[in-house]
C-alpha positions as a LaTeX table, in Angstrom:
\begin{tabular}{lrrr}
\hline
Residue & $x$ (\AA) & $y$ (\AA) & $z$ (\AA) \\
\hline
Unk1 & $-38.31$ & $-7.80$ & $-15.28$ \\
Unk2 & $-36.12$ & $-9.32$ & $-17.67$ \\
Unk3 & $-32.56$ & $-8.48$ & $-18.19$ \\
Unk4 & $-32.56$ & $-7.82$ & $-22.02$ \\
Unk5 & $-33.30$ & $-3.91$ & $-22.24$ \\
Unk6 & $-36.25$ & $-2.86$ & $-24.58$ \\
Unk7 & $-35.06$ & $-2.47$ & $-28.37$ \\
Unk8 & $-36.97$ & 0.72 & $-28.59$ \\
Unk9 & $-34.46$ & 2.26 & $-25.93$ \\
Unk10 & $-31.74$ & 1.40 & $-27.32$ \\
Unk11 & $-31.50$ & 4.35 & $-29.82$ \\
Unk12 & $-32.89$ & 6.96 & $-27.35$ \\
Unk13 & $-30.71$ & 5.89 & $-24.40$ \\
Unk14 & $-27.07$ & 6.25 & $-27.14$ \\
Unk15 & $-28.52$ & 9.76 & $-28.24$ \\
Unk16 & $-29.25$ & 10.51 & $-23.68$ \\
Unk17 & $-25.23$ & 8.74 & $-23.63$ \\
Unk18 & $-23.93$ & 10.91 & $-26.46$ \\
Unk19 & $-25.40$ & 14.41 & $-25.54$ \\
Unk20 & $-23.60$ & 13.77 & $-21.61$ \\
Unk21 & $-20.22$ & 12.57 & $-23.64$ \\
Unk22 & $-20.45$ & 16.03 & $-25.40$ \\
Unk23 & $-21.34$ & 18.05 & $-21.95$ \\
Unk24 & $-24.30$ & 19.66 & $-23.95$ \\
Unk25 & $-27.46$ & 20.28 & $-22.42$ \\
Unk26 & $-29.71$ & 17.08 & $-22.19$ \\
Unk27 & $-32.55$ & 18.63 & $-24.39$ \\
Unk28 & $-35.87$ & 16.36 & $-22.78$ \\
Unk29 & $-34.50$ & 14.76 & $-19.39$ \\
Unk30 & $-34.16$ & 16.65 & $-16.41$ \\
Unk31 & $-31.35$ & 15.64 & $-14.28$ \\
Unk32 & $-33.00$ & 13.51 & $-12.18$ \\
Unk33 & $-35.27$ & 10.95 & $-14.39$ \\
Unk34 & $-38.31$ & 9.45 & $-12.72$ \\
Unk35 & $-38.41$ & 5.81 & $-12.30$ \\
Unk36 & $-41.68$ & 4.43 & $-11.93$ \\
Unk37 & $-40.62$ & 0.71 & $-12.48$ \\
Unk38 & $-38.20$ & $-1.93$ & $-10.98$ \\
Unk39 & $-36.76$ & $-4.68$ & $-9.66$ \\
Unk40 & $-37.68$ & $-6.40$ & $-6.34$ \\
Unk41 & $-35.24$ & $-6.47$ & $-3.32$ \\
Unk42 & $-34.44$ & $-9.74$ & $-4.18$ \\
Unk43 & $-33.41$ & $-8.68$ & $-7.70$ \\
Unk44 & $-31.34$ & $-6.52$ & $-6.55$ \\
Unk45 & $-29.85$ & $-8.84$ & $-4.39$ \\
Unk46 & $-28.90$ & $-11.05$ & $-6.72$ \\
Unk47 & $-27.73$ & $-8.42$ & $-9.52$ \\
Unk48 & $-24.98$ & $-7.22$ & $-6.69$ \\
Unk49 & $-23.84$ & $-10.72$ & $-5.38$ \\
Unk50 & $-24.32$ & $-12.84$ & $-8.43$ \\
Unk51 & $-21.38$ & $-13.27$ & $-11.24$ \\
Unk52 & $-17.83$ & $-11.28$ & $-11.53$ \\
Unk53 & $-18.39$ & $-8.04$ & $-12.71$ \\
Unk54 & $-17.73$ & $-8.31$ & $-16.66$ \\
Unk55 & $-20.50$ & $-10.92$ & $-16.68$ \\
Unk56 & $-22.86$ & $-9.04$ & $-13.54$ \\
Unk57 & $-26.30$ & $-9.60$ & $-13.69$ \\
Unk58 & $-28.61$ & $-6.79$ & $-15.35$ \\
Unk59 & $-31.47$ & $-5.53$ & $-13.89$ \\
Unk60 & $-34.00$ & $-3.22$ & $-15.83$ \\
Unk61 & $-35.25$ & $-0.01$ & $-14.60$ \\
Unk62 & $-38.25$ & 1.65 & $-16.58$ \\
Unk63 & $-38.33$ & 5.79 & $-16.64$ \\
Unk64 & $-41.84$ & 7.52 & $-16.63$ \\
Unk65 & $-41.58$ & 8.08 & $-20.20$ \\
Unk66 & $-41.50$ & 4.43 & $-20.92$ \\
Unk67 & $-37.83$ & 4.05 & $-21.84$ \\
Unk68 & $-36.01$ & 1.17 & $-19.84$ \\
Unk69 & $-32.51$ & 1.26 & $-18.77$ \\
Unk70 & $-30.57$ & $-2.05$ & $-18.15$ \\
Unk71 & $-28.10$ & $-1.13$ & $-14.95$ \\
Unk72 & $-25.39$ & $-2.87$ & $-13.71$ \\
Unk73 & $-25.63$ & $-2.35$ & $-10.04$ \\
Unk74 & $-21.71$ & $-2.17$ & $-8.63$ \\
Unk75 & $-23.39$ & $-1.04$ & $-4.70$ \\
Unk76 & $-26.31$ & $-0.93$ & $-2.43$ \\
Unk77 & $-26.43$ & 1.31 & 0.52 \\
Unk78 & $-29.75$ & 1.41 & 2.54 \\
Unk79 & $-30.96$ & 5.13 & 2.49 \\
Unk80 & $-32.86$ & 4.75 & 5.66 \\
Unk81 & $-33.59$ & 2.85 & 8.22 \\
Unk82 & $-36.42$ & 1.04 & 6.37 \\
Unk83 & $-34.74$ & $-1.32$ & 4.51 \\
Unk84 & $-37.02$ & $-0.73$ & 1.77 \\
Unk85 & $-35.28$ & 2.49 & 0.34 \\
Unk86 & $-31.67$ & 1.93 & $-1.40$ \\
Unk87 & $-28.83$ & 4.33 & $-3.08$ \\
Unk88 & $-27.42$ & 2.32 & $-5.94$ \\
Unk89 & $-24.53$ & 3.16 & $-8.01$ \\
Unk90 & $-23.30$ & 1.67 & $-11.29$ \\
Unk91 & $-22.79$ & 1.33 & $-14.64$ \\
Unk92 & $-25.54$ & 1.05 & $-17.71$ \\
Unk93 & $-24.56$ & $-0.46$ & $-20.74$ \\
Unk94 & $-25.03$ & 0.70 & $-23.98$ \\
Unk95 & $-25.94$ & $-2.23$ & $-26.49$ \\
Unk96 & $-25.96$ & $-0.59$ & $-29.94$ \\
Unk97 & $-22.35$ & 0.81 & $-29.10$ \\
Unk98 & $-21.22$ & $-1.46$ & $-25.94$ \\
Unk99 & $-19.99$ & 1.82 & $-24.07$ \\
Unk100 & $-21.46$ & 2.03 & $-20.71$ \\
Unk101 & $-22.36$ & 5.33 & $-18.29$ \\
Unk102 & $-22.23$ & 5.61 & $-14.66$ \\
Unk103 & $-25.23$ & 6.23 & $-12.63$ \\
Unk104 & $-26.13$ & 7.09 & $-8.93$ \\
Unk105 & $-30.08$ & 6.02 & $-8.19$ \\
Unk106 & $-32.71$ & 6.67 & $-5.59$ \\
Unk107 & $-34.68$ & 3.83 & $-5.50$ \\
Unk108 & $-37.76$ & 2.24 & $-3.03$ \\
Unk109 & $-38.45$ & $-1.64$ & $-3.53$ \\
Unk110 & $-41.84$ & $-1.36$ & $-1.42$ \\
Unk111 & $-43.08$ & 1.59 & $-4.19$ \\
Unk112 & $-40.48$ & $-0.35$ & $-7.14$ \\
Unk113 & $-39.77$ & 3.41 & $-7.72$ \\
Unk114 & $-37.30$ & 6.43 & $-7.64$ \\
Unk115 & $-34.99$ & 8.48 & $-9.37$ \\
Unk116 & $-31.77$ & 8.31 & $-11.25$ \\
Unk117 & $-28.89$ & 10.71 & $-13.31$ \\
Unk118 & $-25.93$ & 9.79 & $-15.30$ \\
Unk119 & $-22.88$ & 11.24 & $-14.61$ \\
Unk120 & $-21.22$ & 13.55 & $-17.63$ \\
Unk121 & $-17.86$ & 12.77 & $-18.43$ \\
Unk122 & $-15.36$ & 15.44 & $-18.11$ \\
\hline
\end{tabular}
C-alpha cells in the first residue's frame, strides 16, 4: 500500500476527527471500525523502526467502507502467541488540517485485517 492516504478520505476522516474533538456522537462509525485492508508484517516493521518520529513512516489501513486511514504506528505488541496477530497504537494524521488522532488497533497480517477506534479527546 502506499503511504499517501486516498484524497477522497481526506474530507470524511476531518469530519470522523472533528465530531470526536466535539465528544458528539460519531453519527455512521461504530466504535470499533472494520479493517478489511493492510499492511504486511514487514510493513509494519519498517513503519515502527524506520525514521524519528516527526518524519515516521506511514502505513495505510483501508476500513470496510472504503475509506483509508494513513497511521503512524508509535508500538507493536503481539496479541497472541501467533505472531501473526498485533495491538498497534498511534497516531493518524490529518492532511487537510495537519492535526493528528490517536488510535489503538486490532490487527492480523496473515488475514491483512482487524479493527480500530480513535480515542475522543477530553
Amino acid at each position: 500500500m502506499s503511504s499517501q492516504p486516498n484524497a477522497g478520505s481526506d474530507s470524511v476522516f476531518s469530519n470522523l476527527f472533528d465530531k470526536l474533538k466535539e465528544n458528539e456522537p460519531i453519527e455512521g462509525w461504530s466504535e470499533n471500525i472494520q479493517l478489511i485492508n493492510g499492511p504486511s508484517k514487514w510493513d509494519l516493521m519498517i513503519a515502527l523502526l524506520h525514521g524519528r518520529s516527526d518524519k515516521a513512516e506511514l502505513v495505510e489501513v483501508q476500513a470496510e467502507d472504503q475509506f483509508v486511514f494513513p497511521l503512524r504506528i508509535n508500538s507493536m505488541s503481539r496479541e497472541d502467541g501467533s505472531g501473526e496477530n498485533w495491538i498497534l497504537t498511534g497516531m493518524s494524521p490529518i492532511k487537510s488540517t495537519g492535526e493528528e488522532i490517536e488510535f489503538s488497533a486490532f490487527f492480523s497480517t496473515r488475514v491483512r485485517s482487524g479493527t480500530i477506534r480513535f480515542k475522543r479527546d477530553k
